[in-house]
Structure formats: structure tokens, C-alpha cells
N, C-alpha and C positions, 0 to 999 in steps of 0.2 A: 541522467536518472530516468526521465520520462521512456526514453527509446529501449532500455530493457525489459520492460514490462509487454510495449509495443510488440516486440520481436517474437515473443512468448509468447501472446496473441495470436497472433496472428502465425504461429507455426501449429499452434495446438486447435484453432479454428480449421486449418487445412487439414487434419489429420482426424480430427473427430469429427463423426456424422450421426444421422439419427438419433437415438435413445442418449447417447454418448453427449450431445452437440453442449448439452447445458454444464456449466462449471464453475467453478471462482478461482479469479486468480490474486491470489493475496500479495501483497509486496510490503516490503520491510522500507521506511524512509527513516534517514536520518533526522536527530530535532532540525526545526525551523523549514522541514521540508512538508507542507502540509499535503491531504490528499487531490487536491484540484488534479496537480500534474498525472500523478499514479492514473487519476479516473480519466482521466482523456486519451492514457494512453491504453486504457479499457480494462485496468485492475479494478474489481469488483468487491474488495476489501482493503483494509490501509493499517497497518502498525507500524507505531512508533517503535524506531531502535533506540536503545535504552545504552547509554556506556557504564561500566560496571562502576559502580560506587554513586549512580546520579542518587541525588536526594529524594526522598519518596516527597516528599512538597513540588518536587517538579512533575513528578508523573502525578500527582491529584490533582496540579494545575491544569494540566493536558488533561484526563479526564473532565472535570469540571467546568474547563474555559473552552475547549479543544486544541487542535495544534496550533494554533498562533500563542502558546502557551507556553511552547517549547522553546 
């Protein structure tokens, strides 16, 4: 999970300079996957993926509690 975001990083860090350099890189986690991982592999944004039919009580829980919610 972690080493995707990694890769992305650090391809997109080589390749943008100057004006360019700043960015966010968002990544999609599965429930129970919180953002710790994603950020250390330098994603600077976190969404939860959502499987079609979850209950809206579990996404207000993840809002509300955050991902350890999931």
C-alpha cells in the first residue's frame, strides 16, 4: 500500500522544479487502512475508499471518530 504512493513521489519530485516543485499527492486507502502509512510514504492528503452500499453510519463514524472507525 505504502510503496505506491512512495514511487509516485518520488517520480513526480524528479521531474518537477521550480514554480512546479509544490503539490499534493492524494491516495485512496482502503477501510481499516488509516493515513499514518500513506503520510510517511509522503501523500499529503488521505481518502477513505468507500465499497458501494457501505452504510452512511460508517462513513459519519470515520468522519466523526476518524479512520480507526473504519
Amino acid at each position: 500500500m505504502a510503496d505506491r504512493p512512495a514511487g509516485v513521489v518520488g517520480t513526480l519530485g524528479a521531474l518537477r522544479r521550480g514554480g512546479t516543485a509544490s503539490y499534493d499527492v492524494r491516495v485512496g486507502a482502503p477501510p481499516g487502512v488509516g493515513p499514518e502509512p500513506c503520510a510517511r510514504a509522503g501523500a499529503t492528503r488521505w481518502l477513505p475508499e468507500w465499497d458501494p452500499g457501505v452504510r452512511l453510519d460508517t462513513v459519519r463514524g470515520v468522519l466523526r471518530d476518524g479512520p480507526a472507525a473504519a
